[in-house]
N, C-alpha and C positions, 0 to 999 in steps of 0.2 A: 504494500500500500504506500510504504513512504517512499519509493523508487520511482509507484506512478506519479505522483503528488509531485516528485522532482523534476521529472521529464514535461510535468504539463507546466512547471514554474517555468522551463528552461523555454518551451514552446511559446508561452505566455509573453516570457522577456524578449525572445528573438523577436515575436510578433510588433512587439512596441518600437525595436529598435528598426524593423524595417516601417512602420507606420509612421513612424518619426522622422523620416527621412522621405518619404512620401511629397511631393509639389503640393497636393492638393489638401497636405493634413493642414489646421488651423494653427497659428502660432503658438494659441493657451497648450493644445495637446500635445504638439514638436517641445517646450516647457517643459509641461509634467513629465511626458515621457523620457526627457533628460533626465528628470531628476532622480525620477523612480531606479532607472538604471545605470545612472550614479551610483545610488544610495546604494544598491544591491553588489554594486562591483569594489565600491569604495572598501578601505580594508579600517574604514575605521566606520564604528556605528556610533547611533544617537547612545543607547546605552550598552556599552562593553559585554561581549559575550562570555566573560571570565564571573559576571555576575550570576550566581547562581538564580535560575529561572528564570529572572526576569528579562535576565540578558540575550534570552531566545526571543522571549514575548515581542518586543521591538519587530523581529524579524518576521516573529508569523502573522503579526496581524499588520504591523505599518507597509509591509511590500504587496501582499494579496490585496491590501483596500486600496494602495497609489495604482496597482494594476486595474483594479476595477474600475477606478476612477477616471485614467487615463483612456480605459476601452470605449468607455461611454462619450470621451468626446473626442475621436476617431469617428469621421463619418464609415458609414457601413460597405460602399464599395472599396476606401482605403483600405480599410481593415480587414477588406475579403483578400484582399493582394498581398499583403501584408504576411496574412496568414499562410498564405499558397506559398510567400516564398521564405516564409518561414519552415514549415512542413520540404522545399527544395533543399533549403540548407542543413536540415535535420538528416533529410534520407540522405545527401554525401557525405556529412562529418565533414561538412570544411570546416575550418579554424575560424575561432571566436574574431565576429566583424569586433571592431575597435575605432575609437573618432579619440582624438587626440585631442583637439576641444572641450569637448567634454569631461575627459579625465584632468587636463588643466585646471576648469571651471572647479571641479569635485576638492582638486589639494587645495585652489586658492580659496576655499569656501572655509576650510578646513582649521587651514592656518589664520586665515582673518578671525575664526572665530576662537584660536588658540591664542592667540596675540590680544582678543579682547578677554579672553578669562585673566591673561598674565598680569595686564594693567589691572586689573579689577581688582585683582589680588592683591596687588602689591600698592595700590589704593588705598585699599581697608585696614591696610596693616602699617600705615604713616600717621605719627602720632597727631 
């Protein structure tokens, strides 16, 4: 069961990332669907997966709901295309597409928001 669940995640992401990349998708869903699979690829999460339980939760409900979210604003012939060549890519095993923009966008997102914890911090603790 949790191998299907994997495959239909991987199905799921593939689908967004060629949906994403689509002329005719809308800018809010080309957006979210950035983000989603950002988030999913990024090697750092909202909350650390070293935490016990909770640090899964993160993953199983905030990527399934950005997916669901993102599908529904993907008009319906995009997302048939999307799907078909999602489903192309699956049956050959070619190697994981990648946009280099995007993984940019994901670490400076990352670090801006590490650089505002570091001030914050070091804010709080000046007498």
């Amino acid at each position: 069961m949790l191998k299907r669940w994997a495959r239909e995640l991987q199905a799921q992401l593939l689908t967004l990332w060629f949906g994403q990349s689509h002329p005719d998708t809308p800018w809010l869903a080309k957006l979210a669907a950035a983000v989603v699979v950002g988030y999913v690829f990024s090697p750092i999460d909202l909350i650390p997966d070293v935490v016990p339980v909770i640090g899964y939760l993160d993953d199983l409900i905030l990527v399934p709901l950005g997916i669901w979210l993102v599908l529904r604003l993907i008009p319906a012939p995009v997302l048939e295309a999307a799907r078909q060549k999602a489903d192309q890519w699956v049956a050959r095993n070619a190697r994981r597409p990648k946009n280099d923009l995007a993984a940019t966008l994901v670490v400076l997102l990352w670090l801006a928001l590490a650089y505002w914890a570091w001030t914050a911090w070091f804010e709080s603790k000046k007498p």
